[in-house]
Backbone bond lengths (Angstrom), bond angles and torsions (degrees), N, CA, C in turn:
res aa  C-N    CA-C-N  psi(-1)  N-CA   C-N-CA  omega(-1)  CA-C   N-CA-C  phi
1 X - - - 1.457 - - 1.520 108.08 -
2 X 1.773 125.01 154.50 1.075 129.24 -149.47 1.288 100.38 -134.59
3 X 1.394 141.00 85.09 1.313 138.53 167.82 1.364 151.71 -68.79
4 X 1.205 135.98 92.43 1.441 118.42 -133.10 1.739 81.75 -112.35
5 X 1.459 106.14 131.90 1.527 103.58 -179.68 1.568 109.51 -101.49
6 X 0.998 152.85 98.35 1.582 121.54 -177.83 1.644 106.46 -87.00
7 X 1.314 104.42 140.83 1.171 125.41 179.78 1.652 131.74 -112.65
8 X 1.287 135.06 109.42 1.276 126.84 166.95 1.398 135.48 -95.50
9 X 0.921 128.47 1.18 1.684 141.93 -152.39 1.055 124.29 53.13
10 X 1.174 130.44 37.44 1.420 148.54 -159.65 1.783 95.34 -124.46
11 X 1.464 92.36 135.24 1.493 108.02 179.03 1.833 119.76 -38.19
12 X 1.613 98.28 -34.45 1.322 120.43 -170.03 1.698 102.99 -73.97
13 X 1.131 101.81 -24.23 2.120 104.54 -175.91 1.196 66.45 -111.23
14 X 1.070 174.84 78.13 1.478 138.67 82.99 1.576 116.42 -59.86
15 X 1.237 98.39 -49.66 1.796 134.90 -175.97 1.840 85.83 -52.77
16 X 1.159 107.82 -88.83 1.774 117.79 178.60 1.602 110.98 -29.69
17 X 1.559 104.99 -49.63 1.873 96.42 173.27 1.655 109.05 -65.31
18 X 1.919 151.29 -36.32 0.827 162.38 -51.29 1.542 69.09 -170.35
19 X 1.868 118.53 -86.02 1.316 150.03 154.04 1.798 101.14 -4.28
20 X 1.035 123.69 -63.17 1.179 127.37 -156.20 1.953 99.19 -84.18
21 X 1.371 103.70 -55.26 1.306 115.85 -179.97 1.660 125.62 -48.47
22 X 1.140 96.95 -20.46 2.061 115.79 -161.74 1.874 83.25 -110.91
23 X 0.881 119.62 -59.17 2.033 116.17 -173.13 2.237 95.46 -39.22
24 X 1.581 81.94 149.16 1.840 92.05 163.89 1.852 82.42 -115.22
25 X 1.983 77.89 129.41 1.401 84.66 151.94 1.429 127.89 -111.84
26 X 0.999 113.36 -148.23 1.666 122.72 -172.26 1.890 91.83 -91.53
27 X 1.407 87.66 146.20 1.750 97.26 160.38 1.748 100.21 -56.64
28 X 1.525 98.06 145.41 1.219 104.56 158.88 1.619 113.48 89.29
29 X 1.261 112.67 5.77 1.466 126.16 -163.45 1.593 93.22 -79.66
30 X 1.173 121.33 158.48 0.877 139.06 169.87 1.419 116.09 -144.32
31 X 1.686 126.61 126.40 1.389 131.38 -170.08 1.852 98.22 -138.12
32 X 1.227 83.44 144.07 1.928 108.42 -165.56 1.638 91.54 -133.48
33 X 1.481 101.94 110.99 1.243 115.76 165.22 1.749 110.44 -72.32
34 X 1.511 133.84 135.03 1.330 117.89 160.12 1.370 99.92 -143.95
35 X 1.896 94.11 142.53 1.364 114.13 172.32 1.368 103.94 -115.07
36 X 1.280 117.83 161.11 1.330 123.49 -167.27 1.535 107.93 -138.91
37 X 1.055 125.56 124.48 1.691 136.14 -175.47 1.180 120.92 -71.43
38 X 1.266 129.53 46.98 1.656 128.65 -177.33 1.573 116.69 -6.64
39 X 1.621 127.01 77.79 1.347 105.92 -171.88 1.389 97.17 -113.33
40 X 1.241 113.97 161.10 1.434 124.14 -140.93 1.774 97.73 -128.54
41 X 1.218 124.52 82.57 1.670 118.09 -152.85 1.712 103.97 -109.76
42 X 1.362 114.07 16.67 1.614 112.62 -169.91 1.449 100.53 -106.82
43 X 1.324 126.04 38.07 1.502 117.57 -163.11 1.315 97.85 -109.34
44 X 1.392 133.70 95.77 1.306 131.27 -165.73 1.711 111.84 -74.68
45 X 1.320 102.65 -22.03 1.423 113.78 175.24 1.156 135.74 -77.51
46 X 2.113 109.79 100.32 1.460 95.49 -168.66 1.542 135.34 -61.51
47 X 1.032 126.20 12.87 1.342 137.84 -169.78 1.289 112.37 -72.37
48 X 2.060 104.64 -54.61 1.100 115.51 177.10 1.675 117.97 -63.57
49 X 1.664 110.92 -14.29 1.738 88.76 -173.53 1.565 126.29 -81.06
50 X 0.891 111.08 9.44 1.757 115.54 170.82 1.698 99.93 -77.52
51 X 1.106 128.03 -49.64 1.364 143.45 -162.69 1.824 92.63 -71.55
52 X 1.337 102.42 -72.59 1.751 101.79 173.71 1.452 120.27 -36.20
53 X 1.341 110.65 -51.16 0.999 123.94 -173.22 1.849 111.75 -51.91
54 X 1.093 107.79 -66.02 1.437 135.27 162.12 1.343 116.55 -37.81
55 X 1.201 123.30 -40.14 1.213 127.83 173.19 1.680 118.36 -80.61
56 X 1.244 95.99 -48.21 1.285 108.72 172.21 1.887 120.40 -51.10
57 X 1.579 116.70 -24.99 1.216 110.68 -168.24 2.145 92.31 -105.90
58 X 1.359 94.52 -14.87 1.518 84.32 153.63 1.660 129.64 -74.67
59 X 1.150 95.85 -37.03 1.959 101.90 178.76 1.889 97.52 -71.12
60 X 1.232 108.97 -39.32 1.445 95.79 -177.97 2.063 106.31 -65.23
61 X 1.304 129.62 -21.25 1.251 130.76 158.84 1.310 128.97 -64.40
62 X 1.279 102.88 -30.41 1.599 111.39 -173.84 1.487 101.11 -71.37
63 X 1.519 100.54 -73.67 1.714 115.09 160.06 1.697 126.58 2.51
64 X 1.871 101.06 -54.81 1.768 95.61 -172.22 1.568 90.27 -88.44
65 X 1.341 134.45 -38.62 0.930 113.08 163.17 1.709 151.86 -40.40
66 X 1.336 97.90 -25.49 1.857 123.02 -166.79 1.898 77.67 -83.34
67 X 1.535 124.35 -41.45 1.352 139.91 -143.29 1.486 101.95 -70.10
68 X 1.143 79.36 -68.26 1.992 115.40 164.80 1.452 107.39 -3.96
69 X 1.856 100.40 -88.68 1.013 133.23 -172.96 1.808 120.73 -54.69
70 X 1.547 89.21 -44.39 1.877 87.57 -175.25 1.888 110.78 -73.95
71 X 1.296 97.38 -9.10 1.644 100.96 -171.23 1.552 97.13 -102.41
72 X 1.284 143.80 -58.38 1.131 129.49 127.59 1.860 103.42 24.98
73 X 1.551 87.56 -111.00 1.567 95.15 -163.61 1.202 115.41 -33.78
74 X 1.615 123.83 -57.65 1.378 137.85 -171.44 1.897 97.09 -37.42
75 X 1.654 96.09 -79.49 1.856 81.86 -179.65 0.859 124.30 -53.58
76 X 1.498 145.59 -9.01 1.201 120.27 -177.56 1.636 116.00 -104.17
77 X 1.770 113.67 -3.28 1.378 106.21 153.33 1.846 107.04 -113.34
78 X 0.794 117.96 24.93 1.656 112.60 159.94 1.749 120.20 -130.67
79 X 1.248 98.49 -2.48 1.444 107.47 170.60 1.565 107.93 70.50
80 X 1.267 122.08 -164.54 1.290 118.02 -179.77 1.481 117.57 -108.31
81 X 1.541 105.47 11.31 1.460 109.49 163.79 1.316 119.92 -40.49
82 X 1.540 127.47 -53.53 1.430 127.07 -164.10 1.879 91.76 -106.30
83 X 1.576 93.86 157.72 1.289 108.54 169.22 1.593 122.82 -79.32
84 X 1.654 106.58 120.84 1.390 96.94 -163.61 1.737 106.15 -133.61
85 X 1.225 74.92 108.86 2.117 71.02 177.86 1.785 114.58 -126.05
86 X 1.441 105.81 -166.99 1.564 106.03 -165.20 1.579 95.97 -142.29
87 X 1.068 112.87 135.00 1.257 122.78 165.33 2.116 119.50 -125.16
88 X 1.135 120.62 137.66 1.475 126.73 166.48 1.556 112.77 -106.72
89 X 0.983 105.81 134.61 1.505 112.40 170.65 1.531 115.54 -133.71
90 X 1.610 115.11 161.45 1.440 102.28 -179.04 1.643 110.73 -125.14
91 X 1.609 98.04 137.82 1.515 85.51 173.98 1.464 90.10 147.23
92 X 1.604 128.43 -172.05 1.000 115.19 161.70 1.521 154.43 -65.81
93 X 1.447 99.13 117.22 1.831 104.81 -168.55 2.065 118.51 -27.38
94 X 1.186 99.84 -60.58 1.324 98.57 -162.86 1.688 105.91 -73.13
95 X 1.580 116.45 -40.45 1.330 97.58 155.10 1.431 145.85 -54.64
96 X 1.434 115.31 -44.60 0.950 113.96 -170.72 1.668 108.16 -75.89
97 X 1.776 118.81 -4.23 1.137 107.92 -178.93 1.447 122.66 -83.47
98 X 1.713 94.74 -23.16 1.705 110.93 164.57 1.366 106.33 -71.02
99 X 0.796 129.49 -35.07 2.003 125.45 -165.99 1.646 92.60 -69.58
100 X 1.625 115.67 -54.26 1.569 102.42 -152.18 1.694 108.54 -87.82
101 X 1.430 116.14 5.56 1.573 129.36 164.44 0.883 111.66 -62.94
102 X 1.739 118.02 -42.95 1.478 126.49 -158.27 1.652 105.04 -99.27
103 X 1.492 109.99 -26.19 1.268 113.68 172.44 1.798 114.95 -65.46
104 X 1.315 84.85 -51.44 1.622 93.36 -167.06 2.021 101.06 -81.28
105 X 1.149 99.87 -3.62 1.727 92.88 -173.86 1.207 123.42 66.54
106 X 1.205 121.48 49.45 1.240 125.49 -172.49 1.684 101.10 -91.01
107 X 1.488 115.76 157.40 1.280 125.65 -172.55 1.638 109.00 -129.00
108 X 1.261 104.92 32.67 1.329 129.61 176.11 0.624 141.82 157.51
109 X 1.779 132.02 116.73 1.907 126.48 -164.64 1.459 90.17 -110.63
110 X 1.481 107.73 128.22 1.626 119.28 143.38 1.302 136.46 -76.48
111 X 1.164 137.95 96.60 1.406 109.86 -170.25 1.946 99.41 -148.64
112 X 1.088 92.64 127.02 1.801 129.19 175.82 2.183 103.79 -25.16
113 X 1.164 85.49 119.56 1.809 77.78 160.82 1.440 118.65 -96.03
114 X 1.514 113.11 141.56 1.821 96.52 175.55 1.627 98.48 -104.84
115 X 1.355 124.70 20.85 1.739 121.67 149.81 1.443 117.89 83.09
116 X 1.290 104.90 15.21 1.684 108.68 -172.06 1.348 117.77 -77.29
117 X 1.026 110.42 153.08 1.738 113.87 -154.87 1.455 99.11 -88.22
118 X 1.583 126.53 -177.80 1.359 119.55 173.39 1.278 137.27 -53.98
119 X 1.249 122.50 -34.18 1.895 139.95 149.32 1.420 95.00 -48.95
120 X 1.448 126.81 -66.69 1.901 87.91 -155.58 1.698 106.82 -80.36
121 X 1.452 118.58 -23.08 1.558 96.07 164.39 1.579 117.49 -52.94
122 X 1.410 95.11 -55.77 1.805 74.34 178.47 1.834 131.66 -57.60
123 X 1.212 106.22 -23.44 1.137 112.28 157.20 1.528 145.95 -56.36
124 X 1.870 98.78 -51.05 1.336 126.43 168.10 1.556 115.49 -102.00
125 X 1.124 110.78 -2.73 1.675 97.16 -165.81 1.476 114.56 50.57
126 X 1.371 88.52 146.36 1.533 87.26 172.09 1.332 115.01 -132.26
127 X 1.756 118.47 144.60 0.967 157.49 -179.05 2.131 98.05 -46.73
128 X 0.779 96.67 -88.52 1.231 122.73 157.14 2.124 127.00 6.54
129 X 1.337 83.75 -87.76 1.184 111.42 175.64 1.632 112.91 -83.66
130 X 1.247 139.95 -35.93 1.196 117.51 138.15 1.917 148.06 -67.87
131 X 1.355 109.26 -1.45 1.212 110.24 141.46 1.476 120.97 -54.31
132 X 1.553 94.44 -70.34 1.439 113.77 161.93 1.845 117.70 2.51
133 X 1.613 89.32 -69.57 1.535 109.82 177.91 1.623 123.97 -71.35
134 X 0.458 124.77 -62.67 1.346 136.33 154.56 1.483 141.68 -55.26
135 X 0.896 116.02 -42.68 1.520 120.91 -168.13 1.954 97.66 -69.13
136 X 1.347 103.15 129.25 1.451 122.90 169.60 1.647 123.33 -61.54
137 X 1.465 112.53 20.24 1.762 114.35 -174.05 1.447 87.91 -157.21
138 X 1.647 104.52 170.43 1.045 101.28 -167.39 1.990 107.95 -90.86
139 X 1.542 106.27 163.47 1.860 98.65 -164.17 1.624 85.10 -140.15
140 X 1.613 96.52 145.40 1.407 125.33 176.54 1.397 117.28 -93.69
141 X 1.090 149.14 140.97 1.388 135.69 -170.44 1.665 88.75 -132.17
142 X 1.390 126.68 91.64 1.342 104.43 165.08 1.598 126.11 -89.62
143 X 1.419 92.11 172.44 1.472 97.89 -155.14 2.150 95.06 -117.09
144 X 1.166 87.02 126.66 1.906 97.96 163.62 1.105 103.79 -72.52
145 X 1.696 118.86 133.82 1.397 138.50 146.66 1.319 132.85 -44.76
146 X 1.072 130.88 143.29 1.335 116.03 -148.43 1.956 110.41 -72.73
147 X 1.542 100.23 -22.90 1.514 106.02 -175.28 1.707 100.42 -64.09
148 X 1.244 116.77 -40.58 1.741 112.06 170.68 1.178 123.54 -71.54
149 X 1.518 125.33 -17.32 1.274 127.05 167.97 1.708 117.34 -67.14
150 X 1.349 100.97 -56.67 1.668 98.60 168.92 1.124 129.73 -59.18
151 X 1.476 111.56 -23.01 1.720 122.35 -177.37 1.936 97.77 -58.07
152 X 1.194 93.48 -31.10 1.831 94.97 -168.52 0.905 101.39 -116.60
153 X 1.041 138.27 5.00 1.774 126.37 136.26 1.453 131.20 -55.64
C-alpha cells in the first residue's frame, strides 16, 4: 500500500501526521510525506520580485523544517518497518498533490482539514476538497477535534 500524506505545518496536518502515525498498517506499506511550496509566479509586477523572491527562500526553510518534523515523528512511532520518506515540491499545493498521487501511484492521500466554512473556501479554496475531487485513489480528509480547533483559535 502507497500513502501519500500531504503536509503543511498547520495544526490541522499535525492531527493527519498524528492519524497516520497511531494506524497499524499492512506489511509493506509505504508512506511519502509531501509538502508543497505555495509559489506564487503570476506577479507581473517587477517591484514585487525582491519581496517574492525573499519570501519564497523563507517558505523553502520553513518547508525542510515542516519535513523534518513529520518524518521524524512517523519513525519514531512506526519504526523503520515501513518505507518512509519526504518529498517538497513547488508550485501549487492542491495540484501538485493530485499530480504526484497519480505519478507516484499512491492508493491513498491523507491530508488534514483546516475546517473553513463556505466563505473561506470560496475565498481560500480549499486544499482539501479538491484533492477530494479529483485525485484518481482513494483520499482521507481528516478532521481536528474540537479541543485542537479552539487551541488555534
Amino acid at each position: 500500500m502507497k500513502v501519500l500524506l500531504a503536509i503543511d505545518g498547520s495544526t490541522f496536518s499535525d492531527v493527519a501526521i498524528d492519524e497516520v502515525a497511531m494506524r497499524s498498517w499492512p506489511e509493506g506499506t509505504e508512506i511519502r510525506a509531501l509538502n508543497v511550496v505555495h509559489v506564487i509566479s503570476d506577479w507581473p509586477d517587477p517591484i514585487f520580485y525582491g519581496v517574492r523572491l525573499e519570501a519564497l527562500v523563507q517558505e523553502r526553510k520553513e518547508s525542510r523544517a515542516i519535513m523534518d518534523k513529520a518524518t521524524t515523528k512517523l519513525l519514531e512511532s512506526l519504526g523503520e518497518k515501513f518505507a518512509i520518506t519526504g518529498e517538497i515540491l513547488e508550485g501549487s499545493p492542491k495540484k501538485l498533490i493530485v499530480r504526484e498521487a497519480e505519478n507516484w501511484k499512491a492508493d491513498l492521500i491523507i491530508v488534514g482539514s483546516h475546517g473553513r466554512g463556505a466563505i473561506g473556501k470560496l475565498i481560500l479554496g480549499s486544499v482539501s476538497s479538491y484533492v477530494a475531487s479529483h485525485a484518481k485513489c482513494s483520499v482521507e480528509i481528516v478532521q481536528a477535534k474540537a479541543n485542537v480547533v479552539k487551541a488555534v483559535a
